[in-house]
VEXKEVO-652221 format. One record per residue (C-alpha): x, z, y. Coordinates in steps of 0.02 Angstrom, whole numbers, plus 50000, padded with zeros to 5 digits. Layout:
N
XZY/...
END
This chain:
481
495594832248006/497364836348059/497204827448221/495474838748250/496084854048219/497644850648327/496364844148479/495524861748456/497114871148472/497474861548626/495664866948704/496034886148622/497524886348735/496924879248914/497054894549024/495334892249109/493514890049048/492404882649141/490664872649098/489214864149156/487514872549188/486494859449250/487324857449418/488114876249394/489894879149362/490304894449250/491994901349265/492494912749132/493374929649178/493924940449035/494464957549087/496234960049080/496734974148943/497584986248971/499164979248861/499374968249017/499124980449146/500654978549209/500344961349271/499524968349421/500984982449456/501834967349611/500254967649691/500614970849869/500174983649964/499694999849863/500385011049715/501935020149695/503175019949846/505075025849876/505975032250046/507405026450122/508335030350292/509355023150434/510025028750595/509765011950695/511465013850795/512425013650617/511425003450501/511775018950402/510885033050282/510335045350438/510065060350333/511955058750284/512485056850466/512225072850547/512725092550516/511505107650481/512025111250696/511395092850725/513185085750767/513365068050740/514815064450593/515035047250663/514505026350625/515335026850454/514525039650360/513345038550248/512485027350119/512305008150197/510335007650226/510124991950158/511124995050012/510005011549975/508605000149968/509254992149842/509815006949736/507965013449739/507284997849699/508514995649513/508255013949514/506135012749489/506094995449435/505015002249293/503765008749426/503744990449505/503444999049705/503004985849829/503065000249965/504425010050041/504335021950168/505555019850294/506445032150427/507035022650575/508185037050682/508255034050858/509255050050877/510905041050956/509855033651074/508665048551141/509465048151302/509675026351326/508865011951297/508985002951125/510274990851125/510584973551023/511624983350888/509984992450856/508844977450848/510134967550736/510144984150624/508274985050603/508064965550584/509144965550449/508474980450359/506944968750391/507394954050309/507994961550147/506164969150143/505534952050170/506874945850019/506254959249918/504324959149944/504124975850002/503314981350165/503574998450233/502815012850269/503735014150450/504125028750537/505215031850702/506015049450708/507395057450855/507595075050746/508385071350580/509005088550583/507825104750572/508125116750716/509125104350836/507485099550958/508535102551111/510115091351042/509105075750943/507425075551048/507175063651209/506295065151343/504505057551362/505045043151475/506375038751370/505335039451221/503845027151290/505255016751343/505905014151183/503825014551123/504034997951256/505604989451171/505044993550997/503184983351035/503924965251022/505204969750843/503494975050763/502484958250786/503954948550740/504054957950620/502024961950536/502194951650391/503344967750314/502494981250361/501194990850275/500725002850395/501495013050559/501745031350503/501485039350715/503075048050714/503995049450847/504025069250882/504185084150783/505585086350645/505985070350545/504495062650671/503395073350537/502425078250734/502665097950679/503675108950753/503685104650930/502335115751024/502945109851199/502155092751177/500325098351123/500685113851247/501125100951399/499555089151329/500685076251304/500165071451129/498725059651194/499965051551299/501205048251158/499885043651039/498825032551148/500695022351181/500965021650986/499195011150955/499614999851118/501374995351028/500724991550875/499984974750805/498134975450806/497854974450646/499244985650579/498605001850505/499145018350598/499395034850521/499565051850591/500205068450491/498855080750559/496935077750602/497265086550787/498635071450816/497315059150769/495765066650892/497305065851026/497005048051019/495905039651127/494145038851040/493955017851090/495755016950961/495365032250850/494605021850725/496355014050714/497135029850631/497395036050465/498285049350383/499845053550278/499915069250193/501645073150178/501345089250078/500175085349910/499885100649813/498095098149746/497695114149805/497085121049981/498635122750064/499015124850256/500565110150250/499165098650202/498675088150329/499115107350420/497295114250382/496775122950221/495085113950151/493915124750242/494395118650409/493605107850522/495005097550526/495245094350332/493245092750338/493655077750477/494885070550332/493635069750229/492365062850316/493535048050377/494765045650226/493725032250137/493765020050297/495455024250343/497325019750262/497935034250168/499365038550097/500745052150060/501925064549966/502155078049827/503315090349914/505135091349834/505195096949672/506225112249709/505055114649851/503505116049730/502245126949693/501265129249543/500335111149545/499235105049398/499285084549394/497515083649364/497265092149508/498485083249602/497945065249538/496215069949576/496585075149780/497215054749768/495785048649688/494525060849791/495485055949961/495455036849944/497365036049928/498095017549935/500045023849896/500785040249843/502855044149829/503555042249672/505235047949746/504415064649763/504185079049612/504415064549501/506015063449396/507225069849548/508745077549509/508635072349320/507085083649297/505255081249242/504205086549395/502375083049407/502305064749407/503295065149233/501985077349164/500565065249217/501635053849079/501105068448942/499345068648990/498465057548879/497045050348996/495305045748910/493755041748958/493245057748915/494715066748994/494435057649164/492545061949179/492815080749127/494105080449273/492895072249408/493775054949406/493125037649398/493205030249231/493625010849215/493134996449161/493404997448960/494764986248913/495964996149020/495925005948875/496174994048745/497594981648676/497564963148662/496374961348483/495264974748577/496004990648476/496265008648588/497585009548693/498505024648727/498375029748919/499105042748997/498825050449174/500215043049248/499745025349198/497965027349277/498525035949452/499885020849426/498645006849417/497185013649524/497925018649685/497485009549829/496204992249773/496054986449588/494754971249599/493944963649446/492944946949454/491424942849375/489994932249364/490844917749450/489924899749467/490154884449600/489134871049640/489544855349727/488444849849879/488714839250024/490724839449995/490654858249992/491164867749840/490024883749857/490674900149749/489644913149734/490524929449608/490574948849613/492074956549656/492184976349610/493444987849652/494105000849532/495265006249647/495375022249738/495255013749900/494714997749996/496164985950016/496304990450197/498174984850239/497694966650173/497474953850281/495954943350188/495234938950018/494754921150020/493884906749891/495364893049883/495564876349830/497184871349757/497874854349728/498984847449581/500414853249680/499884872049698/499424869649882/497974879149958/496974863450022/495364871250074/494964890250107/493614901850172/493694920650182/492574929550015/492184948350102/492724961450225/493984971050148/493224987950218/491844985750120/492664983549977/492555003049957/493165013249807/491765008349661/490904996449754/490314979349694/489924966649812/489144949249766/490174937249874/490034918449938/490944906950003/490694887350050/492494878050059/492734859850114/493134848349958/494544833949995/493874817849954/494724811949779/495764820449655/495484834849539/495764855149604/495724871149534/494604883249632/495264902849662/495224919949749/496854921749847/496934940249909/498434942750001/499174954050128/500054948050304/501714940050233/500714928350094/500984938649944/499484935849823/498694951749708/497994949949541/496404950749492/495944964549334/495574946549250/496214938149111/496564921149213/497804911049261/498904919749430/500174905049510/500794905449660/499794922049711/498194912749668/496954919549536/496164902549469/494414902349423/494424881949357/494364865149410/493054856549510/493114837949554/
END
């Protein structure tokens, strides 16, 4: 009796269920509570993100490098980028951000070429990304300093030159990067601010040059709507947005069109099947925002990542982020306020009791993709394993700056044997539930654990909203032999 009920411990513990149906293969996919929400908070690609800086002739902070005139203060001052990065990272290790955007000032440069010290510089901020697992949200800026156009900005030949060094350090370098923020003119390359270029119809030149430079499959993303219908209409569908100025509210600095403009109306139309992501303006900068209001613009826009270095907890205060943690977020609450309600054990604990959630914990765990498996069975035919499960997204958005979600096979050494891609990720919109299938080749001999692997460009694996095994990036569904 002893020896039984040790034997049914044993089979209580094994981290995957999975049974015979005649020939079928039932995998068993729990929802994961929300006591272990968390788990998902390294998935790649989405959620909360910080900022960080660097003038790439220094290696330095560039906000800290420059005067209120625009005069240079030299190489050695200011923060060390790369150690900022690190100082933001302890500082929200709570908030677990796998994004940071990232200023790269070519201001010391807007009359030359970029030289090796450059490249080194912005390698090396590259590689402690890649150490870190976080991808950025890149942006290349001249005017770091508001009111100095004639003193930081470049002239348009020197700028697509640069537009031609910089093509070759972003496909070495895709693998970190989460998206291209355009950049390049207008104060802090926010593309405001500079009339001459629209006035001179430049803008279609300059933005037409940023698509070319970039990897084909890296998402783009503009500031304003006008920047984006600058852009060729055969690469428009390349372009996203960033709002840089979040209010919640109809506001002119959003997107630089209140919401009953054609332009925001364009947003609108587009955000779902486009990367989007943004800021809160400064706390001291704010106006009288509601976070229900703000958390809803998010949810309503398809966000994939919002700052959580903005209006958060700057300064030592509690901005509108830090409210969101006061707001106790129900099922109830979220309907009466227009928002998607999830999957029910988000709001429970471990034994199934209700969880406390707040706001902040569902903007937190719902921007961008949140996918949730279900109904998952294989079959083996012919030396193909053939999965067929629904994947549904809770998410505010489609996991657009992923690279694939794919059925795997995995051997006893956690290597991906065998692998064949599960759906398009665009159509993996906010809400939607898609019944996907996939037929991988099965290794003669030997036992292996089949899984969904969705990952982004450098390899980094997401979670599943399942109560499953996750190794090695890999959400395991059970073995088939």
């Amino acid at each position: 009796m002893k020896r039984l009920l040790i034997l049914c411990l044993c089979l209580a513990l094994l981290p995957v269920t999975a049974f015979m149906e005649g020939e079928i293969m039932v995998f068993d996919t729990p929802a994961l509570s929300g006591k272990n929400a968390r788990q998902m908070l390294k998935n790649p690609d989405r959620g909360f993100r910080i900022e960080n800086y660097m003038n790439v002739d220094s290696g330095r902070n560039g906000l800290q490098s420059y005067t209120v005139h625009g005069d240079y203060l030299g190489p050695n001052m200011g923060e060390d980028a790369i150690g900022a990065l690190m100082n933001r990272l302890y500082d929200y290790n709570v908030e677990s951000p796998t994004v940071s955007q990232m200023y790269f000032y070519l201001t010391e440069y807007r009359d030359r070429d970029l030289d090796q010290t450059a490249f080194d510089n912005m390698n090396a901020f590259f590689q402690a990304c890649r150490q870190q697992k976080i991808t950025l949200a890149l942006r290349f800026a001249y005017i770091v300093t508001q009111g100095q156009e004639a003193k930081q900005e470049p002239s348009l030949e020197q700028m697509l030159r640069h537009m031609e060094q910089l093509k070759p350090l972003l496909a070495e370098n895709r693998d970190v990067l989460f998206c291209l923020e355009a950049g390049f003119f207008g104060e802090w390359g926010e593309q405001s601010g500079i009339a001459h270029w629209r006035g001179e119809g430049k803008v279609d030149e300059i933005m037409n040059a940023i698509v070319r430079m970039c990897p084909a499959d890296l998402p783009i993303v503009v500031r304003y709507d006008w920047v984006r219908q600058e852009t060729a209409a055969t690469m428009r569908h390349r372009v996203g947005y960033h709002d840089d100025y979040i209010v919640g509210f109809s506001h002119a600095w959003s997107f630089g069109s209140t919401w009953d403009s054609e332009d925001f109306q364009r947003v609108q139309k587009n955000c779902e099947r486009v990367l989007m992501e943004g800021e809160m303006p400064w706390a001291q900068q704010c106006p009288d925002m509601d976070p229900w209001a703000v958390v809803k613009y998010t949810h309503d826009l398809h966000f994939t990542a919002l700052s959580c270095y903005h209006n958060y907890r700057e300064g030592g205060g509690k901005w509108i982020l830090w409210q969101a943690r006061e707001l106790e977020a129900t099922p109830e609450t979220l309907a009466q306020h227009g928002l998607s309600v999830p999957y029910d054990a988000w709001f429970q604990d471990l034994k199934g009791q209700p969880l406390k959630r707040t706001l902040f914990d569902y903007v937190r765990d719902f921007l961008g993709y949140h996918i949730q498996a279900s109904d998952a069975k294989a079959s083996i035919q012919d030396s193909k394993v053939r999965l067929s499960l629904n994947l549904t997204n809770y998410g505010f958005a489609a996991p657009l700056a992923l690279e694939d979600i794919e059925a795997v096979l995995v051997n006893e050494a956690g290597e991906i044997v065998s692998r064949a891609s599960l759906c398009t990720l665009n159509k993996l919109t906010a809400g939607e539930s898609l019944t996907c299938t996939a037929a991988l080749d099965l290794p003669d001999g030997g036992a292996y654990r089949l899984g969904v692997y969705i990952h982004n460009h450098a390899g980094t694996g997401a979670k599943m909203a399942n109560d499953i095994p996750f190794e090695n990036g890999v959400n395991i569904l059970g073995e088939v032999q």
